[in-house]
FIGU-966228 format. One record per residue (C-alpha): residue number from 1; residue in one letter; x, y, z. Coordinates in steps of 0.02 Angstrom, whole numbers, plus 50000, padded with zeros to 5 digits. Layout:
! residues N
@resi = NUM&resn = a&px = X&py = Y&pz = Z .
...
! end
This chain:
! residues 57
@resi = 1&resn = x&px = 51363&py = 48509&pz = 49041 .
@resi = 2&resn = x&px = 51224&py = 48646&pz = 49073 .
@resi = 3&resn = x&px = 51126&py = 48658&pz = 49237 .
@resi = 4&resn = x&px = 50952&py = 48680&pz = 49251 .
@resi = 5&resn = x&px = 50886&py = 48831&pz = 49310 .
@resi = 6&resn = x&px = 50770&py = 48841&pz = 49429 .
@resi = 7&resn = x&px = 50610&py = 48911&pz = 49437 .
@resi = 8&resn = x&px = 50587&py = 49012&pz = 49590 .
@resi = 9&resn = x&px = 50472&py = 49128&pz = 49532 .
@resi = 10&resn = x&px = 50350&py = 49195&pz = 49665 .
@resi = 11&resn = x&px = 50178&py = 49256&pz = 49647 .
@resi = 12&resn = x&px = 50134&py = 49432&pz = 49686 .
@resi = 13&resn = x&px = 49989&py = 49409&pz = 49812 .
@resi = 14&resn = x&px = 49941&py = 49583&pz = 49790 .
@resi = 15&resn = x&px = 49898&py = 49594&pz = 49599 .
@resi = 16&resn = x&px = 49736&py = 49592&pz = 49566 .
@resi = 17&resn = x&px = 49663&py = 49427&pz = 49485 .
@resi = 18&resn = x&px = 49518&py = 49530&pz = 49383 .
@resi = 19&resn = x&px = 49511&py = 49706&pz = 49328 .
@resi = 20&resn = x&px = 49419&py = 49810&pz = 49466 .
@resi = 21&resn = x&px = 49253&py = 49873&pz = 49430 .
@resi = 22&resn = x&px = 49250&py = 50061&pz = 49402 .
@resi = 23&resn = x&px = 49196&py = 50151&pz = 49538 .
@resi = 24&resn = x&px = 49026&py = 50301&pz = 49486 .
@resi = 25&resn = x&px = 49093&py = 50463&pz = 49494 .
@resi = 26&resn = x&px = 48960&py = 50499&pz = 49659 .
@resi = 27&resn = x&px = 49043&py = 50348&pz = 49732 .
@resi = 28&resn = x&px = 49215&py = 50424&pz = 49733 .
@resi = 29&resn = x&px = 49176&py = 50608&pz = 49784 .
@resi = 30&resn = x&px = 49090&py = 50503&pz = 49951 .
@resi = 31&resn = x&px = 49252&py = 50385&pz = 49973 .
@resi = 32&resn = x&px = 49382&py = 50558&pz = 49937 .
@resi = 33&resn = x&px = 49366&py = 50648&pz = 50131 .
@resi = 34&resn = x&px = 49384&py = 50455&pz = 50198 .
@resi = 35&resn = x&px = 49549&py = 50412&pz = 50118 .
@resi = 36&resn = x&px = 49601&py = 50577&pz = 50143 .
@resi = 37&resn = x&px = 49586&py = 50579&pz = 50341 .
@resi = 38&resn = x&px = 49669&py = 50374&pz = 50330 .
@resi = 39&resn = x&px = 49787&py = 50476&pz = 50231 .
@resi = 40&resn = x&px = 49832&py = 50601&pz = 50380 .
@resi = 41&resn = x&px = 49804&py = 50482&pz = 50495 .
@resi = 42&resn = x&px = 49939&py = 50372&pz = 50422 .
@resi = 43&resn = x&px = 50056&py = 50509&pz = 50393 .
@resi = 44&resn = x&px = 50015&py = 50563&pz = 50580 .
@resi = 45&resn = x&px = 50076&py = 50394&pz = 50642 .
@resi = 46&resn = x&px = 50235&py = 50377&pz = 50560 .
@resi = 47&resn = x&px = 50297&py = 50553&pz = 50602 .
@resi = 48&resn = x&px = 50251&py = 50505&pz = 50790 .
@resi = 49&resn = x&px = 50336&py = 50358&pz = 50772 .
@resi = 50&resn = x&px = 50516&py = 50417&pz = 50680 .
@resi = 51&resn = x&px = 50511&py = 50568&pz = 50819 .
@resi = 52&resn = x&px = 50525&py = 50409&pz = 50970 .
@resi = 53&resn = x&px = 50658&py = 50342&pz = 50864 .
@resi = 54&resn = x&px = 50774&py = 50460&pz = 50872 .
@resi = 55&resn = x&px = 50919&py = 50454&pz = 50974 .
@resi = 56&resn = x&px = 50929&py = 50566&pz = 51106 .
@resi = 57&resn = x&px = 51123&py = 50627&pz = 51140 .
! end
């Protein structure tokens, strides 16, 4: 006898639906310093937040 499979397939919310739109070249130098410093920022945070995690012996 076979068994049906199931179809439990789930959606990736995060893929884009349409292709972005190209961001100008002028556009991205501007938006490069920004997602830089979110970069640092980011990186910042985590380090701050693995050095409270560690066990202290």
């Amino acid at each position: 006898m076979k068994h049906r499979q199931s179809c439990h397939r789930q959606l990736d919310l995060f893929v884009a639906k349409t292709p972005p739109a190209p961001i100008a070249p002028a556009e991205r130098m501007k938006l490069l310093p920004l997602m830089s410093a979110l970069l640092s920022e980011a990186r910042g945070a985590a380090a701050a937040t693995e050095a409270g995690d560690e066990d202290h012996v």
